[in-house]
C-alpha positions in Angstrom: 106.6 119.2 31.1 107.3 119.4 27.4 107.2 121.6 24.2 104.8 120.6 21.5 105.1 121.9 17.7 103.3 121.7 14.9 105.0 122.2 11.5 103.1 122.2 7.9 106.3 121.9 5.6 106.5 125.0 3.4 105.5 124.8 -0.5 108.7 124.1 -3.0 110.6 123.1 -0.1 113.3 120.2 -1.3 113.1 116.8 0.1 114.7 116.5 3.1 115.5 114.1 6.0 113.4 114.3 8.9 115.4 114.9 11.6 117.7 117.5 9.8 114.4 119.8 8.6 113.2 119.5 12.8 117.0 120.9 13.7 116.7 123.2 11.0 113.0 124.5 11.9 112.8 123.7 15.7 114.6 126.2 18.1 117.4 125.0 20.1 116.4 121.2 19.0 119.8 119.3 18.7 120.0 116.5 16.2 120.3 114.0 19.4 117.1 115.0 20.9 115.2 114.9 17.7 116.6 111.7 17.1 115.6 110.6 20.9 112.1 111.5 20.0 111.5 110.6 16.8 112.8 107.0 18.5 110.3 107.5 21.6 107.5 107.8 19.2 106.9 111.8 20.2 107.2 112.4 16.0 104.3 112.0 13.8 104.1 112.8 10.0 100.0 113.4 9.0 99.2 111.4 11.7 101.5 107.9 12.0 104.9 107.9 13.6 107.9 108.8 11.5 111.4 107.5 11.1 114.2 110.0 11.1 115.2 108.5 7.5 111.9 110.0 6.5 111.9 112.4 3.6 109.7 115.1 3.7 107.1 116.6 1.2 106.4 120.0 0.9 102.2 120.1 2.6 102.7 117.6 5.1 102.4 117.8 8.8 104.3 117.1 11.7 103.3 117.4 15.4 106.6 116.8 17.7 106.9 116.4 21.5 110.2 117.7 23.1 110.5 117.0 26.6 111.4 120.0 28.8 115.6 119.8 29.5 115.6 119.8 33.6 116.6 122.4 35.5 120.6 123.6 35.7 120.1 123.8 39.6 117.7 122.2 42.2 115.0 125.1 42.9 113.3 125.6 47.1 109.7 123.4 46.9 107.7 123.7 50.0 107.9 120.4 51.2 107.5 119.2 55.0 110.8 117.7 56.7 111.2 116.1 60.1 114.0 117.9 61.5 115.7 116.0 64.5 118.3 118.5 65.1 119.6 122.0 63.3 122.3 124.4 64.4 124.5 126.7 62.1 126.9 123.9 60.5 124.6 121.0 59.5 121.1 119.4 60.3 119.9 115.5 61.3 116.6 114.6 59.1 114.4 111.8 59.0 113.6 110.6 55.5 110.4 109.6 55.0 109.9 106.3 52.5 108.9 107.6 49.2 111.0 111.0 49.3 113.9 110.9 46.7 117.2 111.8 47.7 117.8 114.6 45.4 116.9 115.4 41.8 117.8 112.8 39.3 116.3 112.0 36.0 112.7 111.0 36.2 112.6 112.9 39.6 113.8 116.8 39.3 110.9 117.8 41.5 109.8 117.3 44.7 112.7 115.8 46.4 114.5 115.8 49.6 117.0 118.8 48.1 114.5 120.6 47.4 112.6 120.3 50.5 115.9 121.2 52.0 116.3 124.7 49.6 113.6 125.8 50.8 114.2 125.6 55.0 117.1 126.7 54.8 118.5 128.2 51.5 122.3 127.4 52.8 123.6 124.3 51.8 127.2 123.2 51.0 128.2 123.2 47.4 130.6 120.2 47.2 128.3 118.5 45.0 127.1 118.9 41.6 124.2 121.8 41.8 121.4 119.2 42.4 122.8 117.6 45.4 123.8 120.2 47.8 123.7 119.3 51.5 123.8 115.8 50.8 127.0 113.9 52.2 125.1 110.5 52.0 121.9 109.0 50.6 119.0 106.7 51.2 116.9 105.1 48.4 113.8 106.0 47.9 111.9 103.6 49.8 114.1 103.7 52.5 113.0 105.8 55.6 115.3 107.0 58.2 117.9 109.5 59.6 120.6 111.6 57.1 122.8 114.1 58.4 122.8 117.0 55.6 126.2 119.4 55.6 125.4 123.1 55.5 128.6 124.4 54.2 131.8 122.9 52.7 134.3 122.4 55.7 131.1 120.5 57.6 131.0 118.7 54.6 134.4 118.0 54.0 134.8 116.7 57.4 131.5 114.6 57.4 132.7 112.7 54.0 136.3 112.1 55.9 134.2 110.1 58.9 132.4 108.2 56.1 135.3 107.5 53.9 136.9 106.5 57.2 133.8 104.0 57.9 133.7 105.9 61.9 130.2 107.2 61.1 128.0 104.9 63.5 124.7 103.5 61.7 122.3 101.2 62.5 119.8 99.7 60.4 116.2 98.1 61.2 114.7 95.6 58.6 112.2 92.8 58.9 113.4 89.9 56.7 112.3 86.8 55.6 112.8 83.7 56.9 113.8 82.0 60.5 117.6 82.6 61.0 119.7 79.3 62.1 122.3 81.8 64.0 121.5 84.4 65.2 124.3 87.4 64.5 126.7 86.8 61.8 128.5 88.8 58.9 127.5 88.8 55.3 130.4 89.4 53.1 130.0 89.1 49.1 131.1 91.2 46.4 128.7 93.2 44.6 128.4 94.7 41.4 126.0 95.7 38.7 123.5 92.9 38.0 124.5 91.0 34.0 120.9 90.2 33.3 119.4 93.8 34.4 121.8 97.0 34.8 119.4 99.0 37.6 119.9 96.1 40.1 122.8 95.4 42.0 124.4 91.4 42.2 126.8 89.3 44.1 129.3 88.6 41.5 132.2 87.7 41.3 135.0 90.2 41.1 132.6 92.5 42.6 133.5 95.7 45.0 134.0 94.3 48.4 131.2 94.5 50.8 130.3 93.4 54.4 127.1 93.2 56.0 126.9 92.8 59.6 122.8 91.6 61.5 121.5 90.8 64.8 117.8 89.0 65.3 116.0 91.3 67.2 112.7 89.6 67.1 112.4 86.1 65.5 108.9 85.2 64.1 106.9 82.2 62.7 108.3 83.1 59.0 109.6 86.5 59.4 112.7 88.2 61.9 113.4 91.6 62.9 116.9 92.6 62.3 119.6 94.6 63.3 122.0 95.9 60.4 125.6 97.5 60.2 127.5 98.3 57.4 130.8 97.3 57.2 131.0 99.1 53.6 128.7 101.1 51.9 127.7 99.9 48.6 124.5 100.7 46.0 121.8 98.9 47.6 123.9 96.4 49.6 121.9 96.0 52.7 119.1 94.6 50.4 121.0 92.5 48.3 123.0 90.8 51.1 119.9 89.9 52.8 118.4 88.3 49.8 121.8 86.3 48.9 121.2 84.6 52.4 117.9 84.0 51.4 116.2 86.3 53.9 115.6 89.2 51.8 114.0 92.4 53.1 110.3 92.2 53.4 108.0 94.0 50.5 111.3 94.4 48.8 110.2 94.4 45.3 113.2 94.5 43.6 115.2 91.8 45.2 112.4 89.1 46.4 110.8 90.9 49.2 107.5 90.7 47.8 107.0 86.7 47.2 105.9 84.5 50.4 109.4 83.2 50.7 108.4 81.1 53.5 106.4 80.0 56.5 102.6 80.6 55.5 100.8 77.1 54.4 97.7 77.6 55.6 95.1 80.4 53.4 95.0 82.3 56.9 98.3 82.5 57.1 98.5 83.6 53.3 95.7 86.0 54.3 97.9 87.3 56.8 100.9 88.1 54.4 98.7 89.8 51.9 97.5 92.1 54.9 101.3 93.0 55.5 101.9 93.5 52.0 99.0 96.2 52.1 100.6 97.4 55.3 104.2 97.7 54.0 104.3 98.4 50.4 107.8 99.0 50.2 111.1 97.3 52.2 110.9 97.3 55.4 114.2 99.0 56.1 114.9 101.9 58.0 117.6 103.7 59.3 117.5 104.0 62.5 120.7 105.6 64.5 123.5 107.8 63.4 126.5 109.0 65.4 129.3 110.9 64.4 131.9 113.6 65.4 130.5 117.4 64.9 133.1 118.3 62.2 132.8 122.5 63.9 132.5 121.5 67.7 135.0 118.4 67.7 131.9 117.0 69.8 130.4 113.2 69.8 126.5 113.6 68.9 124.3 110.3 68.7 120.8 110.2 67.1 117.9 107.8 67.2 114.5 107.7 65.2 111.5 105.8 65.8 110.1 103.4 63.4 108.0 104.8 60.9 104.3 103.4 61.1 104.1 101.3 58.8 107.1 98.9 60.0 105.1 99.1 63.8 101.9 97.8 62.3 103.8 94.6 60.7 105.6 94.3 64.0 102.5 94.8 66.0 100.3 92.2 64.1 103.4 89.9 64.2 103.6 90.6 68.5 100.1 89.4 68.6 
C-alpha cells in the first residue's frame, strides 16, 4: 500500500529545494522519507525523476509515491494453522514452509503472528508488539514444529529452557553429498557474511556454534540427516552443512540449489531437476520438540511428520 500525490507548485512561489517544499506541502512526510523516495525513484518533476537538490518553479508538476508506514501492532488475519496441541498456557504448531515468522519489513501481512491473533487473540507480550507468542523462530522456508507462549510467565519460563539449551529439537534435512562418517559434530564460528550482510558465514571470530547430524538414509548423491543444535544461531543449521560441503538441498541461499555432486549421466541430471521442482526450497524441517510445561512442571514431547514435499524427494530417492 502507498499514498500517491500530485502537486502543481503554486504561482509566485520562491525557488525552493525539492524535498523541503514536499515536507512543507505533504502531510506528515518527514524530510527522511521524502529523501528515501525521491532516492527510490517514487519522485517525478513533469514527468522524469527528480533529485532532492532540485529547485522548483512555480507551474511544475510533481507526482510522489509514499509508501504506507506499517502497522504499530500485528492485526488477527484469517489464516489456517496446524495445531498439534493447545491448552490454557501455550500451543505446539507446525509451520508450514513459506509462512513468515512474524511481521517484519517486506512482510507485515500474512504471517504466522497474525494467523495466531486471530485463533486465539491471547498471546504473551514479552516481545515487541509484532511478535507476540513467539519464544523462538523458523525461517521462512523452514517447515516444522514451534511452541508459541500464551502469556508472560509461560513465556518467561520457555525462554529460560532455551537459554538453558534443555529444550529438545530435532532437525530433518536432506543434504548433499555421500558422508565419509557417519555422525559427527560441526563446530565453526559464524557471523555475518563480509561480501553480503543478509547471509550468515563461518568466520573467524564468529559467535560460537555447534552442529550435531546423524545419516539417516545415505543415497547415490544425496543423505538424509539427523540434526541437533548444540547452539542456536541465525541460520546455522544451513550454513554448517554447506561449510562441510553437504549443504541442504534446494537451499538457495547457501549452495543447495547447484548439482553439487553425484549426477553424470543426463538421466541422472533429469532426475535432479525433477527434485528441484519437487522441493523448491531447503529441505529442512523441524521435526521434534520437548520441553518442560513451564505451568504443569510436566515433560511433554512432540513429533511432526514430514511435510510432502520432502516425502516425494525421499520417495523417488527409495525407489
Amino acid at each position: 500500500m502507498a499514498f500517491e500525490y500530485e502537486i502543481v507548485v503554486p504561482p509566485g512561489k520562491k525557488r525552493e529545494r525539492l524535498d523541503l517544499f514536499l515536507v512543507n506541502h505533504v502531510e506528515n512526510a518527514t524530510r527522511s522519507k521524502v529523501q528515501k523516495a525521491i532516492k527510490e525513484g517514487l519522485v517525478h518533476v513533469n514527468g522524469q525523476p527528480a533529485r532532492s537538490s532540485h529547485l522548483v518553479s512555480p507551474g511544475e508538476v510533481i507526482h510522489l509515491i509514499l509508501p504506507k508506514p506499517p502497522p504499530h501492532k500485528a492485526l488477527p488475519e484469517q489464516i489456517p494453522l496446524e495445531i498439534l496441541y493447545e491448552d490454557e498456557h501455550l500451543l505446539i504448531v507446525n509451520k508450514p514452509a513459506g509462512l513468515v515468522t512474524h511481521p517484519a519489513h517486506g512482510n507485515y501481512t500474512g504471517t504466522l503472528v497474525n494467523a495466531l491473533l486471530y485463533h486465539c487473540r491471547t498471546l504473551s507480550s514479552l516481545n515487541e508488539a509484532m511478535r507476540p507468542g513467539i519464544v523462538h523462530r523458523l525461517d521462512k522456508d523452514t517447515s516444522g514444529l514451534m511452541v508459541i507462549a500464551k502469556n508472560d510467565a509461560v513465556h518467561t519460563g520457555l525462554a529460560k529452557q532455551f537459554a538453558a539449551r534443555t529444550i529438545e529439537r530435532e532437525y530433518w534435512a536432506i543434504v548433499w553429498g555421500v558422508f565419509k562418517k557417519h555422525k559427527g559434530t560441526i563446530e565453526a564460528d559464524l557471523g555475518r557474511s563480509k561480501s553480503d550482510r543478509k547471509k550468515m558465514a563461518v568466520i573467524e571470530g564468529g559467535r560460537h556454534a555447534a552442529t550435531t547430524f546423524e545419516v539417516l538414509k545415505q543415497f547415490p548423491y544425496l543423505a538424509l540427516t539427523r540434526i541437533h543444535l548444540l547452539t542456536g544461531r541465525t541460520h546455522q543449521i544451513r550454513v554448517h552443512l554447506a561449510h562441510i560441503n553437504h549443504p541442504v538441498f534446494g537451499d538457495p541461499t547457501y549452495g543447495g540449489r547447484r548439482i553439487v555432486c553425484g549426477p553424470r549421466t543426463p538421466r541422472q541430471k533429469n532426475e535432479v531437476q525433477q527434485f528441484f521442482e519437487l522441493m523448491p526450497r531447503q529441505a529442512l524441517h523441524a521435526k521434534t520438540l520437548g520441553f518442560v510445561h513451564p505451568a504443569t512442571k510436566r515433560k511433554v514431547f512432540f513429533d511432526s511428520d514430514l511435510p510432502e514435499d520432502m516425502k516425494a524427494v525421499l520417495d523417488v530417492l527409495e525407489q
